[in-house]
C-alpha positions in Angstrom: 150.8 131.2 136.9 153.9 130.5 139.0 155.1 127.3 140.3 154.2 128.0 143.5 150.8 129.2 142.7 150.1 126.0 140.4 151.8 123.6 143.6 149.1 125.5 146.1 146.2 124.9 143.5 147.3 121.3 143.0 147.4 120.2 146.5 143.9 122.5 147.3 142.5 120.3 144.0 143.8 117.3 145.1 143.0 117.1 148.7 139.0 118.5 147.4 139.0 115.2 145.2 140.2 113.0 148.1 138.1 114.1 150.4 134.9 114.1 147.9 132.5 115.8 150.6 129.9 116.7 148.1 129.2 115.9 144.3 129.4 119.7 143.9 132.9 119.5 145.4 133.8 116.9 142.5 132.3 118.6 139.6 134.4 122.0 140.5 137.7 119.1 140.5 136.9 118.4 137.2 138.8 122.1 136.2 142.4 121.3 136.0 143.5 124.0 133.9 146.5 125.2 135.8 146.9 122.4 137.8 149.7 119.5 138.1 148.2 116.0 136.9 149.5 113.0 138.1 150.6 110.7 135.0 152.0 107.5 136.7 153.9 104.7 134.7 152.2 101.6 134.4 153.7 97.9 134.9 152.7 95.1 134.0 151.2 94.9 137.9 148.7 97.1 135.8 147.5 95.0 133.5 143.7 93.9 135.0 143.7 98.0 135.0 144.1 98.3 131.4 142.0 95.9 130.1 139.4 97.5 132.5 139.8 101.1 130.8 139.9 99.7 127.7 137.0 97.8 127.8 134.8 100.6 129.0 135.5 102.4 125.6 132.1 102.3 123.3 132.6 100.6 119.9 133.2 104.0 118.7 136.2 105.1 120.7 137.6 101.8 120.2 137.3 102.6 116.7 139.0 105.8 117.1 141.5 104.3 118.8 142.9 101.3 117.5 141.7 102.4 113.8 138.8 99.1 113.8 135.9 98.2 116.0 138.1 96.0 118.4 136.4 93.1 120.1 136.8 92.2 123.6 139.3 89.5 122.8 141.3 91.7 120.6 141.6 94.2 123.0 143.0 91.1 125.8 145.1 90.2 123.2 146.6 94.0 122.6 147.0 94.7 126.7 148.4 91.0 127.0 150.8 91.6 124.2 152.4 95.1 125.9 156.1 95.8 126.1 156.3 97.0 129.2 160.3 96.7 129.5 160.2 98.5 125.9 157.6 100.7 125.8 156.6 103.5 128.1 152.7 103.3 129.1 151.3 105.6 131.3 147.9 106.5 132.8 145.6 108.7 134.8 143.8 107.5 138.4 140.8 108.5 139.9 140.2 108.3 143.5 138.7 105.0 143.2 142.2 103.9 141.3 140.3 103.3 137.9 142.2 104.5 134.7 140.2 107.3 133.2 142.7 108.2 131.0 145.8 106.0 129.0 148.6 106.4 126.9 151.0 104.1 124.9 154.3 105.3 123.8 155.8 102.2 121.6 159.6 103.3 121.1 161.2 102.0 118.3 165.1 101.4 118.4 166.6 99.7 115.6 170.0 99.6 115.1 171.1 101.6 111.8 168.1 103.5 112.0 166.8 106.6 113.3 165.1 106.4 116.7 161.5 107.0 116.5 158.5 106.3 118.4 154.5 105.9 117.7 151.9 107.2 120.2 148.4 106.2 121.1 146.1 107.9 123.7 142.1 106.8 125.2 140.4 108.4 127.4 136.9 107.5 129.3 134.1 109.7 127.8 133.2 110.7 131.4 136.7 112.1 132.0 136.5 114.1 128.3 136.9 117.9 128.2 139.8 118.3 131.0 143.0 118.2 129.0 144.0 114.7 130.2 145.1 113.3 126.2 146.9 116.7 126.0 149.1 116.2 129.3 149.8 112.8 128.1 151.2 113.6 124.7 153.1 116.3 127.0 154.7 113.4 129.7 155.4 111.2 126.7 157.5 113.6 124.6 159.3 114.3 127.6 160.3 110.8 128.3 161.2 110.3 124.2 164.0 113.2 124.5 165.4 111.5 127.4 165.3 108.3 125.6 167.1 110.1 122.8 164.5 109.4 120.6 163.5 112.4 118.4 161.1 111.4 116.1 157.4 111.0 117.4 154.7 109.0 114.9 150.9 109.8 115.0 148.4 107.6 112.9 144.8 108.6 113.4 141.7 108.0 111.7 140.8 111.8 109.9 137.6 111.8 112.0 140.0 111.5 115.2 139.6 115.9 115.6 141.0 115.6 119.3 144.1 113.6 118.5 144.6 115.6 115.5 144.0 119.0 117.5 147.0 117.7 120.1 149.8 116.4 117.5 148.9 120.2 116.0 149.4 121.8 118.7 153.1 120.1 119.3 154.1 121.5 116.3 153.8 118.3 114.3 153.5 117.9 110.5 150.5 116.6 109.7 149.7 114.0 106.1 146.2 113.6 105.5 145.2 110.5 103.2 141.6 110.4 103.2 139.9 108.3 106.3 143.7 108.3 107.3 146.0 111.0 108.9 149.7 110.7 109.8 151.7 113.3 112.6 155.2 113.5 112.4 156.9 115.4 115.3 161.0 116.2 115.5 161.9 116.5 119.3 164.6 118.4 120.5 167.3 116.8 122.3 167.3 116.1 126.0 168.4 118.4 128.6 169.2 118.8 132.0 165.3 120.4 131.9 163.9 117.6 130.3 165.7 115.0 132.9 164.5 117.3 136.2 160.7 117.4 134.7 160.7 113.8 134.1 162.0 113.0 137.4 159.7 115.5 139.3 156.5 114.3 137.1 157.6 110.3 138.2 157.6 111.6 141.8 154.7 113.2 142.0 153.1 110.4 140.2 153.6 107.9 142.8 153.0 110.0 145.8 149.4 111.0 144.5 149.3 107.6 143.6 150.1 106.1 147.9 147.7 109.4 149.0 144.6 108.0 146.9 145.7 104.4 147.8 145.5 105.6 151.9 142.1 107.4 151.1 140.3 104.6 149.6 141.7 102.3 152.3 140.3 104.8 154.6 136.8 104.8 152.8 136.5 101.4 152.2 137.5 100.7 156.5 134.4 103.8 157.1 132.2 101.4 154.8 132.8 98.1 156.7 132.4 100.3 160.0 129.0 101.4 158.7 127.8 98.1 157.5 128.7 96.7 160.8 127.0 99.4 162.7 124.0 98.8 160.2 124.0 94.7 160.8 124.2 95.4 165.0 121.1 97.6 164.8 119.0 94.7 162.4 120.0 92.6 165.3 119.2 94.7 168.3 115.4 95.3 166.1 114.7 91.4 165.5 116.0 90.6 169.2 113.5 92.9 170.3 110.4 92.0 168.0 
């Protein structure tokens, strides 16, 4: 598929999502294969954001992802605890600007030593099935190059198949200690390529990001209208009874 082929199907996708005439209309957005996803960087503005997605995760996937059944106030503690000036933390909006879909790229610069970095994904079991955890691995190696950090670390629990499947399919080397598997990934060096995508993806980012901010702004103004419209006619009945 071309670029411009995979710009057209992007904005067609995106503006079907926006617009969300129909459920049917929603389910066929669900197919992204193809199509540009907006990963956006997240800030510590975020935060509330976070510990929403994070919470929605079932015992399991917090198992999954953190490698222990994390409480509630473990999981606080983790999102109030992020490096945002440090670490590169992105995620994936719906229309209604919930995080469906999160990554944590904690880069590790210590002087003397090789740069590295470790990397963590979630992603809401409705949102499952679209490619989102692989896109995310994809953003974050890009930004690790151009952070000159070539070394990517994976630590999954063995029963974690999806993250396995997508440090795999990087071409990382993958350690497997029993209930315990480790990914290592070399990067190659940044480029002039690797600079232009991450400046592009950033972009794009943030202007998906204002369009679904304008469309639920616009939704949530119909709403009021209607309920307005909805209390004027209850008056106009019980005036007349």
């Amino acid at each position: 598929m071309t670029l411009v082929q995979t710009l057209a199907k992007t904005t067609f996708e995106g503006g079907r999502q926006l617009l969300r005439f129909s459920t049917e209309a929603q389910a066929q957005g669900h197919r992204t294969e193809g199509v540009l996803i907006p990963i956006s960087p997240l800030c510590t503005d975020h935060r509330p954001a976070i510990l929403a997605h994070l919470l929605a995760l079932s015992a399991h996937d917090r198992y999954l992802r953190f490698g222990y059944t994390a409480t509630d106030e473990q999981i606080e503690r983790y999102v109030n605890g992020l490096n945002f000036e440090r670490d590169e933390i992105y995620g994936i909006f719906n229309s209604n600007l919930d995080i469906v879909a999160m990554a944590h790229l904690a880069l590790i610069k210590e002087p003397g030593h090789e740069f590295s970095s470790e990397f963590g994904v979630s992603v809401l079991a409705h949102a499952r099935g679209r490619g989102y955890g692989a896109r995310l691995f994809e953003r974050a190696v890009i930004h690790a190059r151009n952070e000159k950090v070539y070394q990517m670390y994976i630590h999954a629990l063995t029963e974690n198949a999806p993250m396995i499947r997508i440090a795999r399919k990087g071409g990382a080397h993958i350690e497997r200690d029993g209930a315990e598997t480790e990914a290592f990934l070399q990067l190659p060096t940044r480029n002039l390529d690797s600079r232009l995508t991450e400046l592009v993806a950033n972009q794009f980012a943030k202007t998906n990001y204002s369009i679904k901010e304008d469309a639920k702004r616009f939704w949530n103004f119909l709403a009021k209208v209607q309920e307005i419209r909805q209390g004027v006619r209850h008056a106009r009945h019980q005036s007349a009874e």
